[in-house]
PAVEXRO-99078 format. One record per atom (N, C-alpha, C, CB): z, y, x negated. Coordinates in steps of 0.001 Angstrom, whole numbers, plus 500000, padded with zeros to 6 digits. Atoms other than C-alpha are relative to their C-alpha. Last residue first. Glycine has a CB too. Layout:
residues N
ZYX/...
//
This chain:
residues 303
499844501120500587/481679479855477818/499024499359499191/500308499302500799/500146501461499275/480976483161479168/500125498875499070/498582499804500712/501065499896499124/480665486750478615/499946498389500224/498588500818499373/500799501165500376/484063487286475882/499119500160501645/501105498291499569/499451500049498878/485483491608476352/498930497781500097/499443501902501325/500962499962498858/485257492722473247/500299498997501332/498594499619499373/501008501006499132/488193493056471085/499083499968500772/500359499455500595/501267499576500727/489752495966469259/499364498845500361/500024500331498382/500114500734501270/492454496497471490/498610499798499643/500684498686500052/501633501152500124/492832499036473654/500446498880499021/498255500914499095/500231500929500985/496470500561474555/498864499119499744/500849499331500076/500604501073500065/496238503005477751/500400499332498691/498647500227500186/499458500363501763/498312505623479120/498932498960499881/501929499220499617/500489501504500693/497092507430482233/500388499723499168/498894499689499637/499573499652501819/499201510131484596/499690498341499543/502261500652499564/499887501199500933/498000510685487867/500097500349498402/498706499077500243/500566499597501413/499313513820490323/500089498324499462/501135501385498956/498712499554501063/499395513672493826/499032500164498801/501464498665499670/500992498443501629/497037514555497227/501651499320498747/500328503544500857/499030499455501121/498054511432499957/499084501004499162/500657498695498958/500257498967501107/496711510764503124/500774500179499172/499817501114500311/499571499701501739/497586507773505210/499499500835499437/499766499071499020/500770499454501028/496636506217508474/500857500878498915/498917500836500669/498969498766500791/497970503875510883/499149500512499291/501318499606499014/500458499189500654/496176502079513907/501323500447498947/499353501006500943/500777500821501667/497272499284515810/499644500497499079/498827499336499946/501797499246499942/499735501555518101/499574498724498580/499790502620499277/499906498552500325/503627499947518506/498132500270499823/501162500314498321/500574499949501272/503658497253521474/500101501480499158/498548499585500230/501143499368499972/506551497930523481/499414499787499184/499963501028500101/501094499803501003/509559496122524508/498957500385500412/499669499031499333/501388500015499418/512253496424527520/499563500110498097/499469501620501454/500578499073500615/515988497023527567/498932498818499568/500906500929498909/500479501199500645/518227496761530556/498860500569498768/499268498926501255/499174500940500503/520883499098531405/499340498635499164/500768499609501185/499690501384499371/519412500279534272/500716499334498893/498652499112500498/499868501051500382/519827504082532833/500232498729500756/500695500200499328/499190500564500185/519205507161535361/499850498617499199/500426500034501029/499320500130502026/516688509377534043/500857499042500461/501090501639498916/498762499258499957/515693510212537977/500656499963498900/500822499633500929/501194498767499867/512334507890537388/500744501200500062/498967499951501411/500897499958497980/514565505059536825/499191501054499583/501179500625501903/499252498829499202/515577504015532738/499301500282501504/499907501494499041/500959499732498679/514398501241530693/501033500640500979/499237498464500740/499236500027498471/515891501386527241/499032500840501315/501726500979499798/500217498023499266/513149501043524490/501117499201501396/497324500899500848/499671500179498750/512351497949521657/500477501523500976/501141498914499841/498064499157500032/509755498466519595/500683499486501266/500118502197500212/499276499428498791/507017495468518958/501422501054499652/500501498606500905/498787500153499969/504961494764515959/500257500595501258/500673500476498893/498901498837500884/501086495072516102/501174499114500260/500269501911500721/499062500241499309/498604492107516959/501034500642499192/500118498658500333/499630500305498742/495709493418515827/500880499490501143/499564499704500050/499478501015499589/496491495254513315/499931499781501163/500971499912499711/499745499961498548/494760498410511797/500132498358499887/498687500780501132/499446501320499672/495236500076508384/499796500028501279/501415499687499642/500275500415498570/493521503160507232/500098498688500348/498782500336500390/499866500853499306/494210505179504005/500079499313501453/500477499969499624/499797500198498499/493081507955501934/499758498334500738/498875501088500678/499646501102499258/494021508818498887/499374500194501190/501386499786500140/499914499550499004/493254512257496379/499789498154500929/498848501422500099/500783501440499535/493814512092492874/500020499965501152/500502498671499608/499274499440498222/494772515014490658/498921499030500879/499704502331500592/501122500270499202/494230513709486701/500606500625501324/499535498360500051/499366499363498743/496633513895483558/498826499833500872/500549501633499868/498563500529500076/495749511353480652/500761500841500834/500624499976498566/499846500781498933/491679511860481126/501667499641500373/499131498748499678/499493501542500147/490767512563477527/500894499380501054/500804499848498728/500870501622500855/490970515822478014/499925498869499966/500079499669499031/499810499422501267/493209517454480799/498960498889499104/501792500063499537/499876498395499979/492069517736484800/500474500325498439/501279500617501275/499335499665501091/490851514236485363/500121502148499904/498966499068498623/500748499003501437/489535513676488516/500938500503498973/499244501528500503/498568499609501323/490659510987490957/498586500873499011/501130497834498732/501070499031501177/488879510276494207/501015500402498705/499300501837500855/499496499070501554/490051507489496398/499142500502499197/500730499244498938/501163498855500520/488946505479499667/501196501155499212/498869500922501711/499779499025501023/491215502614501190/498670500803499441/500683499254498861/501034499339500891/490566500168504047/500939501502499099/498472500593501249/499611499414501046/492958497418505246/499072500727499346/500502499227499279/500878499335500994/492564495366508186/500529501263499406/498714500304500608/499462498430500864/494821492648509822/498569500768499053/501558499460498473/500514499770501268/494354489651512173/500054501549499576/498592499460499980/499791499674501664/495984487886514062/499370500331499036/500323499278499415/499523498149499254/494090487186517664/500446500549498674/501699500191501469/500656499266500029/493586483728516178/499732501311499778/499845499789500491/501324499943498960/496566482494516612/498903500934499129/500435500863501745/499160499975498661/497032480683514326/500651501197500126/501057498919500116/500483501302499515/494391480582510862/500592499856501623/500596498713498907/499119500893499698/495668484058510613/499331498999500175/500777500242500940/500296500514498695/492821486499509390/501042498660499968/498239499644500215/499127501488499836/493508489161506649/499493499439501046/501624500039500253/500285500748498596/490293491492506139/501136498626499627/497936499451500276/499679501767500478/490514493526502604/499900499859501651/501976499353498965/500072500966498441/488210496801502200/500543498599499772/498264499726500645/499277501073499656/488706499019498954/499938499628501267/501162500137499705/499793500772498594/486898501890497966/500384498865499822/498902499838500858/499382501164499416/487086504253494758/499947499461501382/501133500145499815/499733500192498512/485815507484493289/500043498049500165/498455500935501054/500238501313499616/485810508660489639/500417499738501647/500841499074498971/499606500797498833/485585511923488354/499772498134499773/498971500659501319/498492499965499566/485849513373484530/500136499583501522/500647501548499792/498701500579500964/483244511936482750/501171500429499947/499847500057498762/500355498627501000/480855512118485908/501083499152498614/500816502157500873/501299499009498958/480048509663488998/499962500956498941/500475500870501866/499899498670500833/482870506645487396/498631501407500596/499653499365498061/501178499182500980/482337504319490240/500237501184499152/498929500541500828/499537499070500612/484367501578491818/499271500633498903/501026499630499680/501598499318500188/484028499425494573/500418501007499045/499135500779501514/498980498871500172/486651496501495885/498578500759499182/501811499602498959/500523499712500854/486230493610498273/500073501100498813/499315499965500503/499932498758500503/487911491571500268/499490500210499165/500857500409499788/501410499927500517/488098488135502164/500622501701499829/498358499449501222/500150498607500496/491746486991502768/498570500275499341/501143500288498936/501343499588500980/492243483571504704/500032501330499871/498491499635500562/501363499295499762/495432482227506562/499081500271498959/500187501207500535/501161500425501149/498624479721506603/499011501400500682/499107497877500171/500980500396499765/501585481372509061/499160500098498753/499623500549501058/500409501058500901/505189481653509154/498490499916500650/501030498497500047/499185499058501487/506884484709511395/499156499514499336/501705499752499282/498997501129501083/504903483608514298/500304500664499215/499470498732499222/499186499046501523/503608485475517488/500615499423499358/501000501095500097/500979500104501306/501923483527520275/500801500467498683/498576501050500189/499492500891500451/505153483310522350/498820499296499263/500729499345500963/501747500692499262/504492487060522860/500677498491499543/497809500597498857/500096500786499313/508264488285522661/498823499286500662/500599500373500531/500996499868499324/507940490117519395/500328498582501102/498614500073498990/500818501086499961/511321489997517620/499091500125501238/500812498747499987/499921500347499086/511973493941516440/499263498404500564/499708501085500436/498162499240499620/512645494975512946/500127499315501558/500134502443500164/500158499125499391/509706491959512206/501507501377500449/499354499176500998/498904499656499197/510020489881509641/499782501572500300/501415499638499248/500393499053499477/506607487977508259/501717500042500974/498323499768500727/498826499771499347/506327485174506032/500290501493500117/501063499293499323/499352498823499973/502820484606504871/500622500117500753/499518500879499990/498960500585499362/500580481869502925/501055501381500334/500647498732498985/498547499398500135/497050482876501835/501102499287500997/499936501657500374/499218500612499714/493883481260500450/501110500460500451/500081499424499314/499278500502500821/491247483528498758/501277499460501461/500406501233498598/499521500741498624/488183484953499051/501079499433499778/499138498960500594/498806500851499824/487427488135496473/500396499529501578/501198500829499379/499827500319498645/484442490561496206/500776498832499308/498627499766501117/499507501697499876/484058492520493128/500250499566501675/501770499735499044/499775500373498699/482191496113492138/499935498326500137/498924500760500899/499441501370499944/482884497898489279/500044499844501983/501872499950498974/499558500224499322/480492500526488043/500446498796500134/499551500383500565/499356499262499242/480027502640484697/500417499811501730/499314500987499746/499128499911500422/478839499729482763/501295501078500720/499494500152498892/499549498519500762/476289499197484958/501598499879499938/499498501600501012/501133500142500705/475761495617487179/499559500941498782/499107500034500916/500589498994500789/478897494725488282/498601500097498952/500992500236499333/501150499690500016/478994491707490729/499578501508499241/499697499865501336/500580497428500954/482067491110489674/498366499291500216/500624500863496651/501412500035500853/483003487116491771/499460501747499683/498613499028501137/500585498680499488/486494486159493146/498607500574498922/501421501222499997/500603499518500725/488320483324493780/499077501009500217/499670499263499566/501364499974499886/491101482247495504/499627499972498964/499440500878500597/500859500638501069/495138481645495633/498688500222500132/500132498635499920/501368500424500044/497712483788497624/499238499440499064/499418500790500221/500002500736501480/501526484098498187/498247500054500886/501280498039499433/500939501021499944/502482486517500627/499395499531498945/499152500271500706/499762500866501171/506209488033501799/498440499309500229/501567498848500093/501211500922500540/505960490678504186/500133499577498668/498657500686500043/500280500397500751/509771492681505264/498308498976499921/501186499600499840/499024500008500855/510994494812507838/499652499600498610/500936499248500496/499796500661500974/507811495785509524/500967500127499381/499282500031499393/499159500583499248/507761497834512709/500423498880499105/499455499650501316/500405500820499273/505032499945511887/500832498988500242/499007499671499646/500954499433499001/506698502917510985/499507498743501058/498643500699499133/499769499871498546/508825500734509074/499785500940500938/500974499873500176/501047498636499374/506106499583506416/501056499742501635/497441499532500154/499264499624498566/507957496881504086/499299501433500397/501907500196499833/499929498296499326/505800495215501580/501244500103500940/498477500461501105/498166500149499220/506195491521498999/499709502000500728/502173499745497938/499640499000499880/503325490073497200/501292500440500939/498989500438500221/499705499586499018/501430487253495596/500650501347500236/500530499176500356/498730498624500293/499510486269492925/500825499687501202/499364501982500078/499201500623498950/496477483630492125/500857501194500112/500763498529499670/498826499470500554/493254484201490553/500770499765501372/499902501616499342/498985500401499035/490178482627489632/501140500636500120/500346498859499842/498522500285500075/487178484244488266/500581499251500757/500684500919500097/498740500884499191/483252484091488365/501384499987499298/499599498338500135/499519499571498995/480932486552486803/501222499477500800/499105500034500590/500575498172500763/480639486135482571/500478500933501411/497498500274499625/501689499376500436/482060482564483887/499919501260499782/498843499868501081/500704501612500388/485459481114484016/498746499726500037/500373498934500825/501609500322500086/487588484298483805/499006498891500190/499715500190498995/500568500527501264/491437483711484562/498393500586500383/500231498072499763/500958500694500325/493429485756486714/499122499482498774/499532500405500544/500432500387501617/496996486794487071/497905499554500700/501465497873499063/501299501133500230/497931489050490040/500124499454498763/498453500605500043/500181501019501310/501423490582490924/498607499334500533/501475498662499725/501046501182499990/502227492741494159/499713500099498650/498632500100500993/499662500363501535/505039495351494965/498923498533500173/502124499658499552/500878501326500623/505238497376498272/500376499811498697/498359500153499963/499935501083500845/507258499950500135/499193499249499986/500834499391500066/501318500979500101/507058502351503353/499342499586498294/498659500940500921/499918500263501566/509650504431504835/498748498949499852/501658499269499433/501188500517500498/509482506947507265/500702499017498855/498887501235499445/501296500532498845/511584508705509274/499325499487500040/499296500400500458/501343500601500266/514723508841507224/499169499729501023/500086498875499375/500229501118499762/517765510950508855/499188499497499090/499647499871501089/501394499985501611/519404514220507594/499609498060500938/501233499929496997/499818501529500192/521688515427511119/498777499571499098/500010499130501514/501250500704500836/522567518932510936/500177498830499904/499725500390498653/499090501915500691/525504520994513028/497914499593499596/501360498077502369/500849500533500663/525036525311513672/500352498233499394/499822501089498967/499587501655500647/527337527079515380/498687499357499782/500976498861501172/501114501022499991/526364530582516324/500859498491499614/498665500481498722/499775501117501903/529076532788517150/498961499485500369/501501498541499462/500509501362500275/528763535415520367/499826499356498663/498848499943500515/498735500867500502/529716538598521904/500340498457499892/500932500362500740/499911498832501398/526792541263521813/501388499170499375/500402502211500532/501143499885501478/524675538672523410/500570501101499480/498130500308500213/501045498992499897/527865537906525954/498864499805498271/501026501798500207/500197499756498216/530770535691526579/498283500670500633/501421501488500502/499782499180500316/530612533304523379/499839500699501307/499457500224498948/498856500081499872/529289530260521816/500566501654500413/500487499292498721/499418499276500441/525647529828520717/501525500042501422/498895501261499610/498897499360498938/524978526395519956/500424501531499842/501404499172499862/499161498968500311/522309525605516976/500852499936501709/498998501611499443/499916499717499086/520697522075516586/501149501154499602/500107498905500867/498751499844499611/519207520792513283/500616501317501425/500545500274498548/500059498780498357/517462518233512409/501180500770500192/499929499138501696/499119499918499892/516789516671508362/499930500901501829/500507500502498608/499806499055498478/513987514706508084/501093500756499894/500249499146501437/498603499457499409/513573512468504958/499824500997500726/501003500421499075/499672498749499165/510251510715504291/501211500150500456/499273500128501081/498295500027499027/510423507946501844/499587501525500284/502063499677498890/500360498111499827/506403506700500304/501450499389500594/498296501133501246/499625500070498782/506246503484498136/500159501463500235/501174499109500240/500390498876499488/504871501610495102/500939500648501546/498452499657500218/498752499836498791/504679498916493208/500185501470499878/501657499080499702/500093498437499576/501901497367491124/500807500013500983/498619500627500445/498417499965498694/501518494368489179/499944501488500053/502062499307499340/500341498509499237/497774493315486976/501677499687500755/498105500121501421/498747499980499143/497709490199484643/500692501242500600/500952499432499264/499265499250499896/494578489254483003/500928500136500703/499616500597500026/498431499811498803/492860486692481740/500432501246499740/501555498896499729/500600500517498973/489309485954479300/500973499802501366/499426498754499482/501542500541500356/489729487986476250/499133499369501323/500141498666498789/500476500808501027/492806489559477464/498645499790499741/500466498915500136/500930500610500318/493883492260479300/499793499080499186/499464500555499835/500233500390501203/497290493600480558/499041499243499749/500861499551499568/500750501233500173/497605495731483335/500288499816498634/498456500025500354/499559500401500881/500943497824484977/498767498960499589/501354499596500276/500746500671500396/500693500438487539/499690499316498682/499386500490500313/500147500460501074/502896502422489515/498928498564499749/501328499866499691/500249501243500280/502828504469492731/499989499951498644/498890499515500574/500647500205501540/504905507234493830/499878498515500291/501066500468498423/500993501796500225/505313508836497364/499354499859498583/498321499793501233/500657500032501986/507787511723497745/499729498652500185/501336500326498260/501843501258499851/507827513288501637/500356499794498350/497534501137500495/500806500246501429/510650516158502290/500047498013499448/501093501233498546/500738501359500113/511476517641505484/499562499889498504/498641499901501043/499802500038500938/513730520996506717/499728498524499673/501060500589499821/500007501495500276/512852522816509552/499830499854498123/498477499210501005/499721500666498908/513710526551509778/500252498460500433/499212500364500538/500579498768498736/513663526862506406/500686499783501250/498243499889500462/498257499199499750/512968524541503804/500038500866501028/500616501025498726/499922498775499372/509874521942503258/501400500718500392/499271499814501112/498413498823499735/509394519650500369/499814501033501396/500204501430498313/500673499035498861/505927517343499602/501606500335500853/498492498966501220/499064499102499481/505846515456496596/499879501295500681/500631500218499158/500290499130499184/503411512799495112/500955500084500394/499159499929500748/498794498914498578/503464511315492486/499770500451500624/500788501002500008/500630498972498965/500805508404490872/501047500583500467/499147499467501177/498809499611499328/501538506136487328/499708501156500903/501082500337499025/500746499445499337/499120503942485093/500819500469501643/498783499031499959/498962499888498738/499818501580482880/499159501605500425/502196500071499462/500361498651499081/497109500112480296/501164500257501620/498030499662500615/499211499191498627/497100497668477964/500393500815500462/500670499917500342/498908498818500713/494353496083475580/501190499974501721/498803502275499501/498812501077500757/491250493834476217/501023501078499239/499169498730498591/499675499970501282/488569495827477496/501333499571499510/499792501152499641/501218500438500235/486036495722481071/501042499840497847/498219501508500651/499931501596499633/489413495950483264/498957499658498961/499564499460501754/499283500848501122/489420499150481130/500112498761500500/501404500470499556/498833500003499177/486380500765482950/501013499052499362/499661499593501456/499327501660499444/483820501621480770/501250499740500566/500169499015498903/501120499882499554/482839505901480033/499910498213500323/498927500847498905/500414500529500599/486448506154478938/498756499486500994/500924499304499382/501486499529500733/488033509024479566/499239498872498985/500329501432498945/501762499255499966/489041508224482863/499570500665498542/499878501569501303/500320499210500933/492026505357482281/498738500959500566/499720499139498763/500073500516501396/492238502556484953/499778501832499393/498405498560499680/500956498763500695/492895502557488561/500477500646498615/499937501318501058/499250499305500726/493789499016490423/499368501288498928/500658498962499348/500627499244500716/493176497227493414/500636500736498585/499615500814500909/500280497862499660/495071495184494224/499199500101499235/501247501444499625/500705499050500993/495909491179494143/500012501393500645/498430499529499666/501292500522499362/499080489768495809/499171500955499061/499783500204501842/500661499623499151/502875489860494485/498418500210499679/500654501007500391/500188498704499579/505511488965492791/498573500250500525/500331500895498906/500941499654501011/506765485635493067/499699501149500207/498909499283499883/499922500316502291/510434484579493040/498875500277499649/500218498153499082/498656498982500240/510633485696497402/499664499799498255/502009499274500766/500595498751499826/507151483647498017/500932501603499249/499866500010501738/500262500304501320/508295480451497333/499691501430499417/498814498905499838/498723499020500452/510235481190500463/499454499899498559/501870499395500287/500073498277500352/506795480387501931/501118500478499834/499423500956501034/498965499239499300/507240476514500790/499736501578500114/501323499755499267/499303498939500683/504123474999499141/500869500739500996/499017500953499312/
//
């Protein structure tokens, strides 16, 4: 399978967060359900910054398949700005004032699952996906994946699955990493799991742990933990305030590049790479907004 196959499909499994006023989680009910997160964060003044990160969310259930896509992304804008004063004296002086608006942040995704059922516990499912995170040095991730994955839910009010699954993944860096380990193109494995507990009939809390591992090199490998609280704040669950937190680490980060200068500031002219940090992390506070469509079906338990 070609990893440009990757560009026409949409994207890898997720997690995903369902309706709260329903004492069963809607993966558990045949209907459809979207499912939409904002967040917005403004400052004016002296400094002047503003943060808006929305996710979306799109399932559709069947009897024994479903088909989950989600896309999402945070844009931080900066604006700086430097004053000059101009003039002979502090009783005889202009200000000048110039502003430069940059982006400091950006950070995109979009991923597609389908799966089938094929026991009461066992599924199969295939998807792929598509991010950009340039903090970390990522232009573009393209990854197609195939597995399976087994609900060990045991109460109606929790969902908990583990998923192994096959992956293929084309990888552009803003900067080309001069390890001559480092590949754009590489086969690998995705083990992950996902945890999810209604606790009242208006909270619910969430975890997520995935583990990429490069078949080549080795050294390659990626982790991904999430933790979420969402509480409904109007009846029937269709507004909510939801609280994120995220923690990615890579072991073989992206490289920046950096002009190499003397110890006197003077420029040599030549210019040098740096790994960027393996660590990132993530907080978000927004607002969720649920819709759902049931249908009047039960959910089939096995062949």
């Amino acid at each position: 399978m070609s990893i440009r196959c990757a560009k026409t499909a949409c994207v890898v499994s997720s997690l995903v967060a369902f309706g709260l006023n329903a004492r069963v989680f809607a993966a558990d009910q045949p209907g459809t359900f979207f499912k939409a997160d904002l967040s917005l964060v403004q400052t004016a003044g002296n400094s002047q910054a503003g943060t808006l990160g929305a996710k979306a969310n799109f399932t559709e259930n069947w009897l024994r398949s479903s088909f989950v896509m989600n896309a999402g992304g945070v844009r931080t804008q900066t604006t700086e700005t430097s004053r000059t004063a101009i003039g002979t004296s502090q009783q005889n002086m202009t200000i000048q004032e110039s502003s430069l608006s940059k982006t400091s942040a950006e950070n995109y995704f979009t991923d597609a699952q389908y799966s089938y059922r094929l026991t009461e516990s066992l599924y199969w499912f295939g998807g792929g996906s598509w991010a950009r995170d340039n903090p970390a040095g990522v232009t573009s991730r393209f990854m197609e994946m195939t597995g399976f994955g087994y609900d060990l839910s045991k109460r109606p009010d929790v969902e908990f699955k583990v998923n192994v699954a096959a992956t293929l993944t084309e990888e552009t860096d803003r900067v080309t990493n001069p390890d001559p380990e480092a590949k754009d193109n590489f086969p690998g494995v995705r083990l992950s799991y996902s945890y999810k507990q209604k606790v009242s009939s208006t909270t619910t809390v969430t975890h997520t742990l995935i583990f990429d591992q490069a078949f080549s090199p080795v050294k390659n490998f990626r982790l991904d933990g999430q933790a979420g609280l969402e509480v409904a704040i109007t009846r029937g669950g269709t507004l909510g305030l939801k609280l994120d937190a995220r923690v990615q680490y890579r072991n073989m980060p992206a490289v920046e590049e950096l002009d190499l200068t003397q110890a006197n500031g003077t420029s040599t002219g030549i210019k040098v790479t740096n790994p960027l940090r393996k660590v990132d992390g993530q907080f978000t506070v927004g607002l969720a907004v649920n819709l759902s469509r049931k249908g009047g079906m039960t959910r089939v338990t096995g062949r």
